[in-house]
N, C-alpha and C positions, 0 to 999 in steps of 0.2 A: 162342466162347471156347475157349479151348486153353491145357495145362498145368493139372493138378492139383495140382502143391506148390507151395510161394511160396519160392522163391530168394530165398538171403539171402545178404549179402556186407557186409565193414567195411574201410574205409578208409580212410586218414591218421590211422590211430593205431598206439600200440608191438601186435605181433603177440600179446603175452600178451593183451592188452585184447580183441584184436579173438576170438581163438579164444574165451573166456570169454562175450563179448558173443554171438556167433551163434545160441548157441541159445539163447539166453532171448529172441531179439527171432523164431526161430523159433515158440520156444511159446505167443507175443503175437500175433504172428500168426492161427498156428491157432485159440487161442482166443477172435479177436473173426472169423473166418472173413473174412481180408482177401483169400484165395482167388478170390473175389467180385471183388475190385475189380481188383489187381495180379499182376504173373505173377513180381516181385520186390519184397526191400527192399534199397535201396542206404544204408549209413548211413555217414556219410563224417564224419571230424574236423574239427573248424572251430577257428583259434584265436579268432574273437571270442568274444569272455567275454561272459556270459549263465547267469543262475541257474535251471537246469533248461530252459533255451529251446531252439528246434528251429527250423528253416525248413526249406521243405517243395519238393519241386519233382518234374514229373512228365516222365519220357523214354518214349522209346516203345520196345516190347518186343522183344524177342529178334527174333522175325519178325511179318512186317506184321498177321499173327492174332491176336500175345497182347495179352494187356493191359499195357496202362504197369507201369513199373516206377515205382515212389515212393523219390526220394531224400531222405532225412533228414540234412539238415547239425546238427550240433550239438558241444559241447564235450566230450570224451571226460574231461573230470575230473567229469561229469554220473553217471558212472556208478560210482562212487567213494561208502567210507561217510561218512557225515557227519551231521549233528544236523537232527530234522525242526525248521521254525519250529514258534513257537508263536502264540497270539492278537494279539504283538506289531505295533507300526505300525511299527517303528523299518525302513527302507527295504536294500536289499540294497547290498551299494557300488555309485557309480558306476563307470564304463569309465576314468577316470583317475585314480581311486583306489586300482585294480588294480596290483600290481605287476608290470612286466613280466617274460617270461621268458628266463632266461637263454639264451644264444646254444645250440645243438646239446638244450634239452633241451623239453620236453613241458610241458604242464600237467596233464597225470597223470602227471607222472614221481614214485614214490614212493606211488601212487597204491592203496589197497588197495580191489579189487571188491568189489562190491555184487552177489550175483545182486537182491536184493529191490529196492534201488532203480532197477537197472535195469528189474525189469520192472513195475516201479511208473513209469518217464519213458516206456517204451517203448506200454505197454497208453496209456497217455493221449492220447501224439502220434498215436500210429498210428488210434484211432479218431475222435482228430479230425482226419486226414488223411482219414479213409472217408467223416467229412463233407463234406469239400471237394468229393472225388472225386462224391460221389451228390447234390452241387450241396443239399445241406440247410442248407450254411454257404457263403455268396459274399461273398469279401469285398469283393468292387467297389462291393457294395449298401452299404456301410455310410458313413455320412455321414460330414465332412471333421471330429476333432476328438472322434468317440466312438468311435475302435478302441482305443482302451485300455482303458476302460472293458468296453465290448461286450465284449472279449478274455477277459477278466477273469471276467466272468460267463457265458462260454458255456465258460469252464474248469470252473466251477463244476455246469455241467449237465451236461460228458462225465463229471466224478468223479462224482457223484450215479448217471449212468446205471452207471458200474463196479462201484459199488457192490450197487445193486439185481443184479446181475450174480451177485455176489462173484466177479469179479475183481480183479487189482491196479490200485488208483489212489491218489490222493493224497487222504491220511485226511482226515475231516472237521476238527479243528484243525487243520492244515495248510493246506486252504483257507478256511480262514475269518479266517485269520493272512493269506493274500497277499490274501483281497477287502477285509480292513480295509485295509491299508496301501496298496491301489490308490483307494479310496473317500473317506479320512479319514485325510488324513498329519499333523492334527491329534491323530486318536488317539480322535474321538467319532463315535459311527455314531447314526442316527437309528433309530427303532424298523421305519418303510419299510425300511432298508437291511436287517435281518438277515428281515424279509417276506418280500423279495425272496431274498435270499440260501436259503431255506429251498425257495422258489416253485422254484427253480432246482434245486436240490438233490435234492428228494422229484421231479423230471419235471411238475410241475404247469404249465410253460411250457418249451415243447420245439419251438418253432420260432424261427427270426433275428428275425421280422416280432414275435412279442412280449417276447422279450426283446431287443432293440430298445429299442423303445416303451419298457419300464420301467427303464431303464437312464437313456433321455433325461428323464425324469422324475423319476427319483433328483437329490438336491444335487448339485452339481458336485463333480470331484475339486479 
């Protein structure tokens, strides 16, 4: 393994975004010691719209010794302030409900930073990227028809683990507002569901193979 800091770089967004963003996704970094996994983060703007979402992708390093670099595609208006949910169902807009963006301009154009939310999007992806990477989360394994689900509640186990941490992640009503309205777009959760949600939460189920299992077991979405 070679290279002691983690390179970090932003891309496809306005330069103001991107100088502000560097070092807080540096100090995300360091603090979940991604050191370990990557020898970079490459975080690149993405116009698909997506409510705090991320995709993830892995290149390979500097020279044929380091370790991959992790690219983070995501929406640069992610990092932007805005109002956390709350316990509500009510669903985030669709992709064509969006309005589109005018010709030459951004979707953070206008846009005022957040260090806090960013490194409350950045501590979250990035450690469940460390999962991917250390093969603790696979998602080939996951059956045809529960990755939303699954998704959903292994969100719920990297905050839980941030938590116990006290690092930044996404507060408990905050997740507990996105597992309702992933779970019961009805609006009723059964007393299983917030068990589970709790199970996840506190580390009580901290591997794929059982949160899985009780996920498939939950009512349907």
């Amino acid at each position: 393994m070679t290279g002691l800091s983690l390179q970090v770089s932003c891309v496809g967004m306005a330069d103001g975004l991107a100088a502000s963003l560097a070092p807080v996704a540096e100090a995300a970094g360091k603090a979940l010691d991604l050191v370990r996994d990557f020898s970079g983060i490459r975080i690149c703007g993405d116009d698909l719209p997506g409510q705090d979402s991320a995709w993830y992708r892995l290149q390979p390093g500097p020279s044929p010794d380091d370790l991959p670099v992790l690219v983070l595609f995501c929406q640069g208006a992610c990092f932007g302030r805005g109002e956390w949910a709350t316990d509500s169902v009510k669903p985030p807009p669709a992709v064509w409900e969006l309005s589109p963006v005018p010709a030459g301009e951004s979707r953070e154009a206008g846009m005022e930073f957040s260090a806090e939310r960013s490194s409350i999007f950045l501590h979250h992806h990035l450690l469940t990227a460390h999962d991917l990477v250390t093969g603790d989360l696979v998602g080939r394994d996951l059956p045809v028809g529960a990755t939303e689900a699954f998704s959903e509640a292994w969100a719920v186990y990297v905050d839980g683990r941030l938590a116990r941490r006290s690092l930044p992640g996404y507060p408990l009503a905050e997740r507990r507002g996105r597992f309702a309205r992933v779970f019961s777009p009805a609006g009723i959760l059964l007393p299983d569901h917030w068990q589970v949600f709790q199970s996840l939460w506190d580390g009580a189920l901290a591997n794929q193979k059982d949160v899985l299992g009780v996920v498939k077991r939950l009512p349907g979405l």
